[in-house]
C-alpha positions as CSV (number, residue, x, y, z in Angstrom):
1,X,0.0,0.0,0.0
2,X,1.2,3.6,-0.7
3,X,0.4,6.2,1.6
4,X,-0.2,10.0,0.2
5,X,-0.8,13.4,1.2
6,X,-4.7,13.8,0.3
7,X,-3.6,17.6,-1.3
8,X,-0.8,16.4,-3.0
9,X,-2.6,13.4,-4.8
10,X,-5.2,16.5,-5.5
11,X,-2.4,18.5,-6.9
12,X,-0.3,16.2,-9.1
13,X,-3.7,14.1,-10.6
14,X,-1.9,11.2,-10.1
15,X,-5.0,9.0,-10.1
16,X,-7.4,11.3,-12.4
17,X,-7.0,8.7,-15.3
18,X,-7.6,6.0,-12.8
19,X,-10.7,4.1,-12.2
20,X,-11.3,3.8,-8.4
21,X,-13.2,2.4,-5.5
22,X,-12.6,4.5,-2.7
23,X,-14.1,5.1,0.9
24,X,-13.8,7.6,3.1
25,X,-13.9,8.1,7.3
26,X,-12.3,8.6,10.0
27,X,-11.7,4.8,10.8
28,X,-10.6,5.5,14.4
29,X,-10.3,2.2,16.7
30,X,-10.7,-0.1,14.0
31,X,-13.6,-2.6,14.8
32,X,-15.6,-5.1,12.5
33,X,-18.2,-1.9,10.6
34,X,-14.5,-0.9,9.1
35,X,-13.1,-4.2,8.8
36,X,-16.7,-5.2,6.7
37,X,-15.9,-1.5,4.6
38,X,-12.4,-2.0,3.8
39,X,-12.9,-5.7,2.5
40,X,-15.7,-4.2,0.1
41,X,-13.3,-1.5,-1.2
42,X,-10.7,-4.0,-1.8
43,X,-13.2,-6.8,-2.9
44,X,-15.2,-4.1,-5.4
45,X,-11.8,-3.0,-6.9
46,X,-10.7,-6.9,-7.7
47,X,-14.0,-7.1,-9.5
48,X,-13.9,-4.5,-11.4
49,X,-10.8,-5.2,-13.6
50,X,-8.6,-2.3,-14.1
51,X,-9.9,-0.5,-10.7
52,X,-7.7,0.6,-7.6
53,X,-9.1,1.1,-4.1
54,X,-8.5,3.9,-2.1
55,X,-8.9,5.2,1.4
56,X,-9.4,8.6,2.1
57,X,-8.6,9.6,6.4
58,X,-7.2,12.3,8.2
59,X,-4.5,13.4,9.8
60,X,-6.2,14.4,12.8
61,X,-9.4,13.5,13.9
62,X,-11.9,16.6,13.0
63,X,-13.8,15.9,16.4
64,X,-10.5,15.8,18.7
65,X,-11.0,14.3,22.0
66,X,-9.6,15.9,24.9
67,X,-8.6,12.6,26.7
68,X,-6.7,11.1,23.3
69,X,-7.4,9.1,20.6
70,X,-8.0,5.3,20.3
71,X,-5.0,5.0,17.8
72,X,-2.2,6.6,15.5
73,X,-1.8,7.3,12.5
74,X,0.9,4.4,11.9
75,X,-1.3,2.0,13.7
76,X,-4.3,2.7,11.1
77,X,-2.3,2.6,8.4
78,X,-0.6,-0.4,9.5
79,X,-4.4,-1.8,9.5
80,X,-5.7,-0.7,6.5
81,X,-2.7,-1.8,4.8
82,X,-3.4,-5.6,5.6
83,X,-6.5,-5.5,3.9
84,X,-4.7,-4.8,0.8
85,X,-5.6,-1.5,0.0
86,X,-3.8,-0.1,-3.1
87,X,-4.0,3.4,-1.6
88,X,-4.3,5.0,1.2
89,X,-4.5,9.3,1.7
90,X,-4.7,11.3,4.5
91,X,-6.2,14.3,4.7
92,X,-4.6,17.9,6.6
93,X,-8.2,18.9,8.5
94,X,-7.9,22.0,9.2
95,X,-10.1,25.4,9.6
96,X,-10.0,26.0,5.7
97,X,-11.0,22.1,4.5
98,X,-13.5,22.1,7.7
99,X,-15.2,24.7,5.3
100,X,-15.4,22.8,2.1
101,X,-19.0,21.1,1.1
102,X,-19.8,18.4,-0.1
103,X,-20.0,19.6,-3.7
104,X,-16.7,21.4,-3.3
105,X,-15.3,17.8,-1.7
106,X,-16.3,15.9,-5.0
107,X,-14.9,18.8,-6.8
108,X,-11.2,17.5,-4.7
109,X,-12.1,13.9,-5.9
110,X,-12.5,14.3,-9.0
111,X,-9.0,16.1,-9.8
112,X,-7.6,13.5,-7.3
113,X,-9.2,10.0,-9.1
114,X,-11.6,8.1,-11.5
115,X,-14.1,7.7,-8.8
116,X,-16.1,4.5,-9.9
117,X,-17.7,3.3,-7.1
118,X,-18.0,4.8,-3.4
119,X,-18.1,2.2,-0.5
120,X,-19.1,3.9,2.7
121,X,-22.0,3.2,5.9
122,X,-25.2,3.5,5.4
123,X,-25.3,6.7,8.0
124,X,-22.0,8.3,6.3
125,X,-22.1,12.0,5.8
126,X,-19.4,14.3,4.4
127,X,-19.1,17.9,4.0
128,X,-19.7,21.2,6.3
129,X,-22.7,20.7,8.1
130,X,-24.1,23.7,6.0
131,X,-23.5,22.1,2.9
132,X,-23.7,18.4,3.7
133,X,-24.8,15.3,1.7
134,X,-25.1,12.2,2.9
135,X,-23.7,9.3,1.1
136,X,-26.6,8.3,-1.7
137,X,-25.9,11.8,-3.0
138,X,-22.5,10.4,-4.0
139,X,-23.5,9.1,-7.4
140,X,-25.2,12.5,-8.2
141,X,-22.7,15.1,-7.5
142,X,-20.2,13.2,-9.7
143,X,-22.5,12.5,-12.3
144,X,-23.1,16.5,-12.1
145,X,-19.6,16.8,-13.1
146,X,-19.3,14.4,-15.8
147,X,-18.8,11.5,-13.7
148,X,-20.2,7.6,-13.0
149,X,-19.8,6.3,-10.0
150,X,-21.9,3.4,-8.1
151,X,-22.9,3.4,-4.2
152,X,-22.1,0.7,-2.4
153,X,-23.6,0.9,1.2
154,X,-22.4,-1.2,3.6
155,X,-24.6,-1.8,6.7
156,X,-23.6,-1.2,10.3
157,X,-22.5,-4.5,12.2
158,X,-24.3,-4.2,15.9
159,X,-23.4,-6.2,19.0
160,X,-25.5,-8.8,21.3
161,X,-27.4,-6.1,22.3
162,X,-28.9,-4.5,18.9
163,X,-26.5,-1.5,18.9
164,X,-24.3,-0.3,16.5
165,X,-20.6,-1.1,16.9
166,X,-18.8,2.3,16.7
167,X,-15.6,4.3,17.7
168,X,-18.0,6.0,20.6
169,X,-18.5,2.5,21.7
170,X,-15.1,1.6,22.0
171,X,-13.8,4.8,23.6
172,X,-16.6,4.4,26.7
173,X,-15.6,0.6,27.0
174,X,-11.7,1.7,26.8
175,X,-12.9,4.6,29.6
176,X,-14.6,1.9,31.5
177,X,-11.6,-0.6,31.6
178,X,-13.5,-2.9,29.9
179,X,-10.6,-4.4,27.6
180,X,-12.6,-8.0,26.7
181,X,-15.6,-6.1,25.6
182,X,-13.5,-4.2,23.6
183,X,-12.1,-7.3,22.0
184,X,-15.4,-8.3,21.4
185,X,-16.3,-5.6,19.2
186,X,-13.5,-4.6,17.4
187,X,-11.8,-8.1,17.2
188,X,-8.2,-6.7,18.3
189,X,-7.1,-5.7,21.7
190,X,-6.8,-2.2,22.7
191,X,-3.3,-1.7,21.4
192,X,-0.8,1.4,22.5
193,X,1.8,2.5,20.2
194,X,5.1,2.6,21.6
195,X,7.0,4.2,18.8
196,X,7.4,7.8,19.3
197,X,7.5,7.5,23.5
198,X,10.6,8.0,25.8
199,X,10.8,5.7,28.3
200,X,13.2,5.4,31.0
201,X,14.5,1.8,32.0
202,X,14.8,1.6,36.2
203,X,15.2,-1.2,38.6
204,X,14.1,-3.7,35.9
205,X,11.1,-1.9,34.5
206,X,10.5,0.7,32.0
207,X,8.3,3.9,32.6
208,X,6.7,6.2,30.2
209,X,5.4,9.8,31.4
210,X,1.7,9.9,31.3
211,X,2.2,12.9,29.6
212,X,3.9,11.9,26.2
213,X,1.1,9.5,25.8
214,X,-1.7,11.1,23.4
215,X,-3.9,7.9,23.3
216,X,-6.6,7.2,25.7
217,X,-5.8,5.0,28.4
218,X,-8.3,2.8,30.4
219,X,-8.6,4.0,34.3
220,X,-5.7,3.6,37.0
221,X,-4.7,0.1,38.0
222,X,-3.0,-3.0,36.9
223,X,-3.8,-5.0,33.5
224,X,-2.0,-8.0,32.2
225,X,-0.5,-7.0,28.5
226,X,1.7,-7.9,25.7
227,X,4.8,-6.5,24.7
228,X,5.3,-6.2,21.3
229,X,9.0,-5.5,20.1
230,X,9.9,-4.2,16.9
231,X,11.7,-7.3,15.9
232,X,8.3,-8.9,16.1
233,X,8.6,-10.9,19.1
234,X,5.8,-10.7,21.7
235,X,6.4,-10.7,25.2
236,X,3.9,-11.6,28.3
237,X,3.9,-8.4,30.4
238,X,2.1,-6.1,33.2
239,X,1.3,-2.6,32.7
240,X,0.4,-0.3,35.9
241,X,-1.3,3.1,35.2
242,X,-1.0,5.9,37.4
243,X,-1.1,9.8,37.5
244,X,2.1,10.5,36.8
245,X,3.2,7.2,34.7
246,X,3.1,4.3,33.2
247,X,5.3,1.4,34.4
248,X,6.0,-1.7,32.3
249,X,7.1,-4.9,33.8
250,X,7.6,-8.1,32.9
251,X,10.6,-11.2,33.0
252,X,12.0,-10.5,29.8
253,X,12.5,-7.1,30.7
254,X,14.0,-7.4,34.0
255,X,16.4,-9.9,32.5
256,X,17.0,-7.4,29.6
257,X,17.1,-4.0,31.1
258,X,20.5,-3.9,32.9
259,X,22.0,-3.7,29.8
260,X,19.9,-0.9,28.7
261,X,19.4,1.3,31.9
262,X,21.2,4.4,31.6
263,X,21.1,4.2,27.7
264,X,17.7,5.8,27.3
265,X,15.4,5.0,24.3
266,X,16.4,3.3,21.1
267,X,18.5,0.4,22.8
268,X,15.5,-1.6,23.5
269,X,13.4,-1.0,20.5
270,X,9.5,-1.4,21.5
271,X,6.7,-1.6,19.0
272,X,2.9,-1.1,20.8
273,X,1.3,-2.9,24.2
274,X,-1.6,-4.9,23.5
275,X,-4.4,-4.2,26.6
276,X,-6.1,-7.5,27.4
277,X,-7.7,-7.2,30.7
278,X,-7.9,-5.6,34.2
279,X,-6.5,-7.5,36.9
């Protein structure tokens, strides 16, 4: 998968020959209502000889959440990638595209790709809310501009209870400690990226200021987790959440980190901490 700059892909018209099945979202948290969208782009794109999917996301979430987001940026694309999406753009939101309409979005899509067929929910809406469409007005705006494009709507996937599995849903279970019932919905455990925090090794455990850590975190206490290193081996560990810090323990690392205390981040390379439940 190739990732791109959203403006730049505008810009250069890379794609504009291309035919394309794109979606587009925020796809924060991953859980099974993206998993079922991304397999249709792909899917749709296989079908139709010739076509290349595409996923549209941004940068930053347009609704930012004061206690963090559910994942990064290299997660996601990490994700998406393993669906095997050909594309995969990311959109700068900021106060001037928060202004652009649905129209003028199409307008952006057009000069990006061949738009052939849109895959999105059956509640998606895109634009500023004063100009807004909602996805079935898809096929018309780009056959107002010369277009053809198809509407695949892909229907919400609800849990035991009737309700719709969403991002909301998995940031009040993740607030709640609730780690198996997040599991349960999005099919992955609640996963922390390691990559781009310090961490300082001491007396046999490494610990991360709460501070540097711009995901959410489930409440104060103890949970059983797994290490994930970036040579790709996965490591049985304990993660304990306070104020101030996070603290990571485990065997491996206390038989490890004598020979990386005092040497600071990048001797022992960590990957992300898979969340699995409260103890």
């Amino acid at each position: 998968m190739e990732t791109l700059d959203f403006s730049s892909l505008v810009g250069s018209g890379r794609l504009r020959g291309q035919d394309t099945v794109f979606s587009i979202g925020v796809f924060d948290g991953m859980h099974r209502g993206h998993r079922r969208i991304l397999e249709t782009v792909v899917r749709t794109a296989r079908e139709r000889r010739g076509s290349v999917s595409l996923v549209i996301s941004f940068r930053t979430n347009p609704k930012p959440y004061s206690a963090g987001e559910l994942d990064t940026i290299r997660m996601r694309t990490e994700y998406i990638a393993s669906f095997g999406v050909d594309f995969f753009a990311l959109i700068d939101f900021s106060a001037d595209f928060s202004k652009i309409g649905a129209s003028g979005f199409v307008d952006l899509l057009m000069r990006a790709a061949n738009p052939v067929a849109a895959v999105v929910g059956s509640d998606f809406r895109f634009g500023n809310p004063s100009s807004q469409a909602s996805g079935r007005d898809i096929p018309r705006l780009i056959a107002e501009k010369g277009g053809s494009c198809v509407l695949i709507e892909v229907d919400a996937v609800m849990d035991d209870a009737g309700r719709k599995i969403s991002s909301t849903s998995l940031r009040q279970l993740v607030i709640q400690g609730e780690l198996e019932g997040f599991l349960h919905l999005s099919g992955q455990f609640y996963r922390v990226d390691l990559v781009p925090l310090p961490y300082r090794p001491c007396s046999g455990e490494l610990i991360f200021s709460r501070a540097s850590i711009h995901q959410l975190l489930p409440p104060l206490g103890s949970y059983d987790t797994r290490l994930l290193l970036s040579d790709g081996r996965m490591v049985e560990s304990m993660l304990r959440i306070g104020r101030e810090s996070l603290v990571l323990s485990s065997p491996f690392l206390s038989s490890v980190i004598g020979s990386v205390e005092g040497r600071g981040k990048g001797t022992l390379q960590l990957d992300s901490l898979f969340l699995e439940k409260r103890r």
